[in-house]
TIDRENTI-50814 format. One record per residue (C-alpha): residue in one letter; x, y, z; residue number from 0. Coordinates in nm, 4 decimals. Layout:
N
A/X/Y/Z/NUM
...
This chain:
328
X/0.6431/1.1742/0.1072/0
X/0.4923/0.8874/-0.0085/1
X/0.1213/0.8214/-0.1320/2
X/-0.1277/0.5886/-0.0339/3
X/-0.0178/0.3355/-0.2727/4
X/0.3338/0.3651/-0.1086/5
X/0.4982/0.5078/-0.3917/6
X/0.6469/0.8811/-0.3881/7
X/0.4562/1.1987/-0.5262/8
X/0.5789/1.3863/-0.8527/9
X/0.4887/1.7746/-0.8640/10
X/0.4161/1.9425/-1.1921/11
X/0.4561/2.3174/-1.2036/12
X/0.2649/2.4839/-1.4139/13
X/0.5509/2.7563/-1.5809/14
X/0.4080/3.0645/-1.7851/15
X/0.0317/3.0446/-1.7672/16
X/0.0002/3.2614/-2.0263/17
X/0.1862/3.0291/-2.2364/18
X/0.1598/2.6511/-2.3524/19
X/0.2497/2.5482/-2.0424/20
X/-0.1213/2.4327/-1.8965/21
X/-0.2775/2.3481/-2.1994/22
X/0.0202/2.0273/-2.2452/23
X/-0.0248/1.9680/-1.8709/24
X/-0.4036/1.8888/-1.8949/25
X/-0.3335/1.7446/-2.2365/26
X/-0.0336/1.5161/-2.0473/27
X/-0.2300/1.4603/-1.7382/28
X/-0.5594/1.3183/-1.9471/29
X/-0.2995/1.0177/-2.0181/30
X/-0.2194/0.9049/-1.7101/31
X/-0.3708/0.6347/-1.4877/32
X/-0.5639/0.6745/-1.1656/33
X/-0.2458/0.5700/-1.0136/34
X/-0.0476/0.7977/-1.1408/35
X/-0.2798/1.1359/-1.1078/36
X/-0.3172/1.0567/-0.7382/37
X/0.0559/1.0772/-0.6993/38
X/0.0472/1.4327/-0.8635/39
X/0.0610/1.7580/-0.7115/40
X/0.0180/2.0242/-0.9179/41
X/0.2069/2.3939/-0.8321/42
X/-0.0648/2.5780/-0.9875/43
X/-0.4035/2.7306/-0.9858/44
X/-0.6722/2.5288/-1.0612/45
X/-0.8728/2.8008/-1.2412/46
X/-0.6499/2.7957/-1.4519/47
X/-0.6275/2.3906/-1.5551/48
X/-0.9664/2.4074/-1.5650/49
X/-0.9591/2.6508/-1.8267/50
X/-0.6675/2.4863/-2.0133/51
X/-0.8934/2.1350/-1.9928/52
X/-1.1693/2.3232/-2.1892/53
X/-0.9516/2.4678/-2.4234/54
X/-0.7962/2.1226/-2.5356/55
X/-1.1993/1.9836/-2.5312/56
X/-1.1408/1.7364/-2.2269/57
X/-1.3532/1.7286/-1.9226/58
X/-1.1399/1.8424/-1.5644/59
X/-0.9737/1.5596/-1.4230/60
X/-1.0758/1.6109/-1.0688/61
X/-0.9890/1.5757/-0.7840/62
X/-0.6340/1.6600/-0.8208/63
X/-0.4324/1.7887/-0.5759/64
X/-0.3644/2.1296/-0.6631/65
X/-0.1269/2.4082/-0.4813/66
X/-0.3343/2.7734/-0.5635/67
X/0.0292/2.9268/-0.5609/68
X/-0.0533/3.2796/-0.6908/69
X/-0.4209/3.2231/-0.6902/70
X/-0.4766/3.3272/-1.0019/71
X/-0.8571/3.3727/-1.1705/72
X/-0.9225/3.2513/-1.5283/73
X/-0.9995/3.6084/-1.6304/74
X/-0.6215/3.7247/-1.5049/75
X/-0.4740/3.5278/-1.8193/76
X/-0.4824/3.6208/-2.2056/77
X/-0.3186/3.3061/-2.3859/78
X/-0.0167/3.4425/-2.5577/79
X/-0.0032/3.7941/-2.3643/80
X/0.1908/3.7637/-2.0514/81
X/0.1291/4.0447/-1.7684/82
X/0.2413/4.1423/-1.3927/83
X/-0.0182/3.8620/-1.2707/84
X/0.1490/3.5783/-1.4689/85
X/0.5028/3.7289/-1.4532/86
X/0.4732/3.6659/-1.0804/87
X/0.2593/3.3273/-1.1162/88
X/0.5569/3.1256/-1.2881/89
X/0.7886/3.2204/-1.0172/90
X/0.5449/3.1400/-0.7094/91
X/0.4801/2.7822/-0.8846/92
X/0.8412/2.7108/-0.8593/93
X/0.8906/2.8596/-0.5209/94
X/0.6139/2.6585/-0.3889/95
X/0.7121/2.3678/-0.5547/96
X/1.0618/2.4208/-0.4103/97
X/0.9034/2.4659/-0.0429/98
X/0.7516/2.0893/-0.1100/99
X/1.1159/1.9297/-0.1969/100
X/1.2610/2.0716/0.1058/101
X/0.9288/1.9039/0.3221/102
X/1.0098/1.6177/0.1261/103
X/0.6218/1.6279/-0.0098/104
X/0.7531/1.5233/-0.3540/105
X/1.1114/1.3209/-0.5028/106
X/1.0155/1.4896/-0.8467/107
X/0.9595/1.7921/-1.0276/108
X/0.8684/1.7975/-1.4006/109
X/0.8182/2.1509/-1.4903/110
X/0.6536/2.3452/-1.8041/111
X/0.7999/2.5926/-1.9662/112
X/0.8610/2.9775/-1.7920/113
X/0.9248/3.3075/-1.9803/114
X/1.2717/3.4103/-1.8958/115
X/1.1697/3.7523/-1.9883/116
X/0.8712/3.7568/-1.7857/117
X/1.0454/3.5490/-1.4732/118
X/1.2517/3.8240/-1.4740/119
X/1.0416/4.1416/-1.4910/120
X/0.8553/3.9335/-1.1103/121
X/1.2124/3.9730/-0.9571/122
X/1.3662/3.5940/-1.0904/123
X/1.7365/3.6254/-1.0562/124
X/1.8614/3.3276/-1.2395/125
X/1.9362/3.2635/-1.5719/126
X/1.6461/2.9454/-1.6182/127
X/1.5248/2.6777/-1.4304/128
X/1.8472/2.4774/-1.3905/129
X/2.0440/2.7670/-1.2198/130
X/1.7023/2.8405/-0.9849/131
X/1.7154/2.4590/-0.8432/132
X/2.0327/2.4460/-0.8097/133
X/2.0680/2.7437/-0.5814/134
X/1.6663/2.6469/-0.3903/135
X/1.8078/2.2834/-0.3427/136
X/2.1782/2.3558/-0.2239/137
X/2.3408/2.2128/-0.4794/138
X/2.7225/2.2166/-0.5588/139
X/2.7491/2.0413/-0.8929/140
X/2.4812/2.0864/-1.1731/141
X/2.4292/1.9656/-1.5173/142
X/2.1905/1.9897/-1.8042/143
X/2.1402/1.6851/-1.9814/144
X/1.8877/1.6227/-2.2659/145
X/1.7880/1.2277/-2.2792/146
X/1.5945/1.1672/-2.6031/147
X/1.5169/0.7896/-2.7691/148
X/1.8111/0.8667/-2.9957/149
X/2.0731/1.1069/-2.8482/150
X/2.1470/1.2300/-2.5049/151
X/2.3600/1.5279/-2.4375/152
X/2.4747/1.7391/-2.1190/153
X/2.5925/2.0520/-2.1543/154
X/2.9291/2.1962/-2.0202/155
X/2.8010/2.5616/-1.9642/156
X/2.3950/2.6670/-1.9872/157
X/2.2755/2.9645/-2.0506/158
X/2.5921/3.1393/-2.1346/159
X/2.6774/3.4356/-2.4169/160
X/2.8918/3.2966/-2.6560/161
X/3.1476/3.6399/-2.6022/162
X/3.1189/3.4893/-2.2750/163
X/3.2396/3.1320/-2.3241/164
X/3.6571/3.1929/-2.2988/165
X/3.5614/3.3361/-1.8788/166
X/3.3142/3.0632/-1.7806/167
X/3.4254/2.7360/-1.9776/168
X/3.6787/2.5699/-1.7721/169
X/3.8437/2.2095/-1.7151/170
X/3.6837/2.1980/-1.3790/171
X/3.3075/2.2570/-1.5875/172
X/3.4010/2.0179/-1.8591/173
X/3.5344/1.7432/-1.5745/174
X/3.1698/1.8192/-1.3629/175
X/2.9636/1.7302/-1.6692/176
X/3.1440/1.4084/-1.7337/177
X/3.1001/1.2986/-1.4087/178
X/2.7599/1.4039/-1.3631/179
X/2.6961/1.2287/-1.6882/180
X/2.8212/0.9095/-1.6339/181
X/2.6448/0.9206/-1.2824/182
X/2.3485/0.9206/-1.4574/183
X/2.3934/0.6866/-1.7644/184
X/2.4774/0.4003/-1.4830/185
X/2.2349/0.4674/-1.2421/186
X/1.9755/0.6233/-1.3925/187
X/1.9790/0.4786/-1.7154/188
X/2.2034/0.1177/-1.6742/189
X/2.4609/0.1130/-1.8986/190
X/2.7270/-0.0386/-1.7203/191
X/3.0186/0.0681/-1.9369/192
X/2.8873/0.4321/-2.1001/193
X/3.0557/0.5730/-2.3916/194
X/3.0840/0.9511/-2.3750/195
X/3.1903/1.1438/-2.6668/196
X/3.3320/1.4889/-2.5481/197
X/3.2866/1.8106/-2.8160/198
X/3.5412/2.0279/-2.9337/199
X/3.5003/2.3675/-2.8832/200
X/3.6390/2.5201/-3.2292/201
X/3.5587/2.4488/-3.5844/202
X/3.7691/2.0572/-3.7093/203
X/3.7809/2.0485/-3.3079/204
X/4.0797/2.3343/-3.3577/205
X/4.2787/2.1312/-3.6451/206
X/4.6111/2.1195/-3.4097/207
X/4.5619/2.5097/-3.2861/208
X/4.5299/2.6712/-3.6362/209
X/4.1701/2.7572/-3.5153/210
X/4.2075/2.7792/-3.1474/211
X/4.3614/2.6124/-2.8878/212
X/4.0902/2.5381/-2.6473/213
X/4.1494/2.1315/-2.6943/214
X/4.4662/2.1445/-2.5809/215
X/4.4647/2.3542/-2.2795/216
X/4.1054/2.2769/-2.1568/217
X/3.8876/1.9907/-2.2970/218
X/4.2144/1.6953/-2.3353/219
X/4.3587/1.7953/-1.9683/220
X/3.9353/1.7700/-1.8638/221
X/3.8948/1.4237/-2.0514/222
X/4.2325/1.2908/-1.8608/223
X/4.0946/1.4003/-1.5543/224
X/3.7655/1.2656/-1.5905/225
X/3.8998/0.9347/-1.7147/226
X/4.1419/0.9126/-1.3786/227
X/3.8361/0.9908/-1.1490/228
X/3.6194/0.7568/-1.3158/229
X/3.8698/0.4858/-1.4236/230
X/3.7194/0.2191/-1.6057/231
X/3.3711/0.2385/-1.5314/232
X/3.3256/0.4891/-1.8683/233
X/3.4827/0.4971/-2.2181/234
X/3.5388/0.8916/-2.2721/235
X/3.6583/1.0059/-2.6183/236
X/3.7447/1.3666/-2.7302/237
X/3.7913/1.5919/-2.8388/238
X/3.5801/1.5286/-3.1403/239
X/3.4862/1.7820/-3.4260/240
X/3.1609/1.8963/-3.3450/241
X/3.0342/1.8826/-3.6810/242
X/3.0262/1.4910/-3.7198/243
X/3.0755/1.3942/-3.3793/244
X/2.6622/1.3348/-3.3569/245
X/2.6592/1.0319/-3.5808/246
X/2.8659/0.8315/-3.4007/247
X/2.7980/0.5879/-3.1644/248
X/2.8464/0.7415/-2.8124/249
X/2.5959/0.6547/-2.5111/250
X/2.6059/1.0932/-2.4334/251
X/2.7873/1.3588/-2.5676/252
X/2.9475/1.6324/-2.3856/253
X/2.8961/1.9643/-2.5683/254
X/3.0860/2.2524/-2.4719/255
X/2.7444/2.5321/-2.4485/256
X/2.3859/2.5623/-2.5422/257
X/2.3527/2.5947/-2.9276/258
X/2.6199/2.3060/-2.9944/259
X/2.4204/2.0424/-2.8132/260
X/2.0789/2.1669/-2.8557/261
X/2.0482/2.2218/-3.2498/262
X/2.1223/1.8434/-3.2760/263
X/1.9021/1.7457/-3.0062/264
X/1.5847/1.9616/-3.1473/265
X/1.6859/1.8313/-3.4929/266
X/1.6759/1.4748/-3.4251/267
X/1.4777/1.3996/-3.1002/268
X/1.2367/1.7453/-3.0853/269
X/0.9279/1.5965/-2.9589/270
X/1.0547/1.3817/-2.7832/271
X/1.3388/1.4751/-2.5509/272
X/1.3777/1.5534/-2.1468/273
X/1.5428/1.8312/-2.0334/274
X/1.6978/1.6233/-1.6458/275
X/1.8989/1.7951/-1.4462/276
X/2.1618/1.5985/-1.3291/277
X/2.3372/1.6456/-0.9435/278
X/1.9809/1.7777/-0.7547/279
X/1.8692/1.5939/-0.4496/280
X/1.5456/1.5352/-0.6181/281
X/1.4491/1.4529/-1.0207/282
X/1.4254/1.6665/-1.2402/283
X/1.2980/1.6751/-1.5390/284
X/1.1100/1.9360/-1.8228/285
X/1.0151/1.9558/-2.1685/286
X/1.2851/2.0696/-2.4607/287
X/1.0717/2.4042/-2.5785/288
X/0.9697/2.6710/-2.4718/289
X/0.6275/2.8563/-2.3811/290
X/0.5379/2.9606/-2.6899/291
X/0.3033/3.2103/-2.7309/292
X/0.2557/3.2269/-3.0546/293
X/0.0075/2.9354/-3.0737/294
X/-0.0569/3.0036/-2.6985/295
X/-0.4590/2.9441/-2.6323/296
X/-0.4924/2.7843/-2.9790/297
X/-0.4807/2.3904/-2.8530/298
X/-0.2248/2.3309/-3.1103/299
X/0.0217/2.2755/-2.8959/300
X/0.1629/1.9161/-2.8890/301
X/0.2392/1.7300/-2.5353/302
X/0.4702/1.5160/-2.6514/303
X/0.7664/1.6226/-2.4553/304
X/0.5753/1.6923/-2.1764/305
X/0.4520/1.3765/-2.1386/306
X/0.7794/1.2336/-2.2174/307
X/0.9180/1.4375/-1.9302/308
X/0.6196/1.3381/-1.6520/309
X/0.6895/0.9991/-1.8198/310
X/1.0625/0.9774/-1.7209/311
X/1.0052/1.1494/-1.3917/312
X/0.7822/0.8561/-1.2944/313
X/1.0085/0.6181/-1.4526/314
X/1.3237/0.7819/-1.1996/315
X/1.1628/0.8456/-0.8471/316
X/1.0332/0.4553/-0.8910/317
X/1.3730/0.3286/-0.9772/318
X/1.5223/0.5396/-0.6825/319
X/1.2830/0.4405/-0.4276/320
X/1.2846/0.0826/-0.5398/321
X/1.6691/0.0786/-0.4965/322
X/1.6769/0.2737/-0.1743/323
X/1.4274/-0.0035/-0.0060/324
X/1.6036/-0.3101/-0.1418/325
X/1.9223/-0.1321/0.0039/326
X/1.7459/-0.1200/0.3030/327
């Protein structure tokens, strides 16, 4: 769908509304331009933004164009204390929000954080966001990638135990994220020639087997299979030690699950990067945190990241449409 200024719409969802998740919508919408807002569709309830807008001290920014999903009242959420009403809010968002990509009402999604915990208590069968998407949007080859001012990094496997790692990290995972990644880098964020530094998985990146063998027999055979399918359209390196590998000079990294990519990326780019998920039909894109609710209702929370992650979704669905009419 696009909007009456011919550009296409960008839906918010609203995640946890018992956590920070409307308080750094408001606070991200209040810096956007007429333009922008009337592109917006929120997967929400407005009671609820209108309660988050007088939390953070800013008048309602109305009208927007605003789903109800679970209809919730203002008295139905306790900032900080999740219950049965918001448990099933988050997941109706998303589900209504996933209802518009099919229609084609929006090409983008940025969505605020959700409660795991509390996603799954309302019946949410997936391990996060990425995994939900992926299965709502019929698609075959997903990747997490975190694209911050100074480092970018996609992640091999998600939201995966780390007893768990020697069943679900294969060649064929490793290859898919390289792909994916490069995909991305070119089109999405033109660099004709990316770099991509792929992560060991053991400590000295195995030292020659002495501390595991997973270089040999997964993540080389993965980087010479990458390298064949992309040919010369990336420069992919690996596998490096994980422990230095994020000071060099590499376009993305490859990292081979959740905790090796993301301490870097929350170290050196917190505020400031975008969860995309690469290989959807539509954008994606999300804040790097969670909901917090801990400082929940307090209007401490910062929107950086959210507004970072609006920011690039804006930034991707113009780029995409642009190229698609040109092509035409």
């Amino acid at each position: 769908m696009t909007t009456s200024n011919s550009l296409p719409a960008i839906g918010i969802s609203l995640g946890d509304p018992s956590g920070i998740g409307p308080e750094i919508v408001v606070s991200a919408l209040s810096e956007l331009s007429r333009g922008q807002l009337d592109r917006i569709r929120i997967f929400g309830d407005e009671a609820i933004l209108r309660e988050a807008f007088r939390l953070i001290g800013k008048d309602p920014i109305l009208p927007l164009s605003v789903d109800n999903s679970a209809s919730l009242k203002a008295e139905d959420v306790h900032w900080g204390h999740p219950n049965s009403a918001t448990d099933k809010a988050q997941v109706a968002y998303l589900e209504s929000a996933m209802k518009a990509a099919k229609r084609g009402t929006i090409a983008g999604l940025a969505t605020a954080p959700i409660s795991k915990v509390a996603a799954t208590r309302a019946g949410f069968a997936f391990p996060g966001h990425t995994e939900f998407l992926a299965d709502r949007l019929n698609a075959d080859s997903v990747a997490m990638m975190f694209a911050g001012p100074k480092l970018n990094v996609v992640l091999a496997t998600v939201h995966e135990a780390i007893n768990n790692l020697d069943q679900v990290l294969t060649s064929e995972r490793i290859v898919s994220a390289i792909v994916l990644a490069s995909r991305a880098l070119r089109a999405d964020f033109g660099i004709v020639r990316p770099r991509i530094g792929v992560l060991g998985l053991n400590p000295h990146a195995g030292e020659a087997g002495r501390f595991g063998d997973e270089e040999a027999t997964l993540i080389s055979p993965a980087i010479a299979q990458a390298q064949a399918l992309l040919g010369t359209e990336v420069s992919i390196h690996g596998p490096l030690v994980p422990d230095a590998a994020f000071r060099m000079p590499f376009d993305c990294f490859i990292a081979m699950y959740h905790d090796q990519g993301l301490i870097a990326v929350k170290l050196i780019d917190f505020d400031e990067s975008v969860n995309l998920t690469l290989g959807l039909p539509i954008v994606r894109t999300s804040p790097d945190h969670g909901v917090a609710y801990d400082i929940a209702g307090t209007g401490t929370a910062r929107s950086t990241s959210m507004s970072a992650a609006i920011g690039l979704a804006f930034r991707l669905v113009d780029q995409k449409f642009r190229s698609q009419s040109n092509a035409e």
